[in-house]
N, C-alpha and C positions, 0 to 999 in steps of 0.2 A: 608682617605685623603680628605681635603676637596677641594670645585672647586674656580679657581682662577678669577677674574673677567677682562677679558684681556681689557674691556674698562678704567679700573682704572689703567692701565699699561702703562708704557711711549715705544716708537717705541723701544727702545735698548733692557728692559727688554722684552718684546714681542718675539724679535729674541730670546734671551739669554735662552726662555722660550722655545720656537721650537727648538734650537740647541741641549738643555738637554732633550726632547720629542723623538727626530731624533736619536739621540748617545743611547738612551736608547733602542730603536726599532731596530736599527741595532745590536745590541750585544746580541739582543731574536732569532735572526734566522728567523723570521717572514718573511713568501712570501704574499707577499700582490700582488692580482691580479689587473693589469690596466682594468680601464675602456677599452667598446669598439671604442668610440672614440678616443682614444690616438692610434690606430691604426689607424685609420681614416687619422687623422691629420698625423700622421709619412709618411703613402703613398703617401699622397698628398704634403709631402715637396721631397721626393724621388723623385717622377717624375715629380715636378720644376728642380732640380738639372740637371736630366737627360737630362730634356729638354733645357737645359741652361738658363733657366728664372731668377735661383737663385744660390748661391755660397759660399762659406766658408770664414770668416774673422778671420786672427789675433787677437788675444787681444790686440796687439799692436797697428793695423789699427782700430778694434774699439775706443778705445781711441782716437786714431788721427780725428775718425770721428764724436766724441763725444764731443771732443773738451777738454780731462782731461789727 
């Protein structure tokens, strides 16, 4: 298979191009381990939460607050 050149690709085929990458990797059973940072980052939004600093929105309130 040859390589595709993603700079010669317009934004939609680009998704179109990960979406059929993504559906094809989830159907291998593949575990793919997270980085150590992605732990990192998850504790540190956790004890925001905790701490009431930060909090959970809607998709409906995001929209509203997005302005779409």
């Amino acid at each position: 298979m040859g390589m595709v050149d993603a700079k010669n690709m317009t934004p939609s085929q680009r998704v179109l191009a990960m979406e059929a990458l993504w559906e094809a990797m989830c159907h291998e059973g593949i575990e793919l381990e997270s980085p150590d940072w992605h732990e990192d980052i998850l504790n540190e939004r956790r004890a925001r939460i905790a701490a009431g600093e930060t909090g959970f929105v809607t998709l409906k309130q995001l929209r509203e607050q997005i302005g779409k």
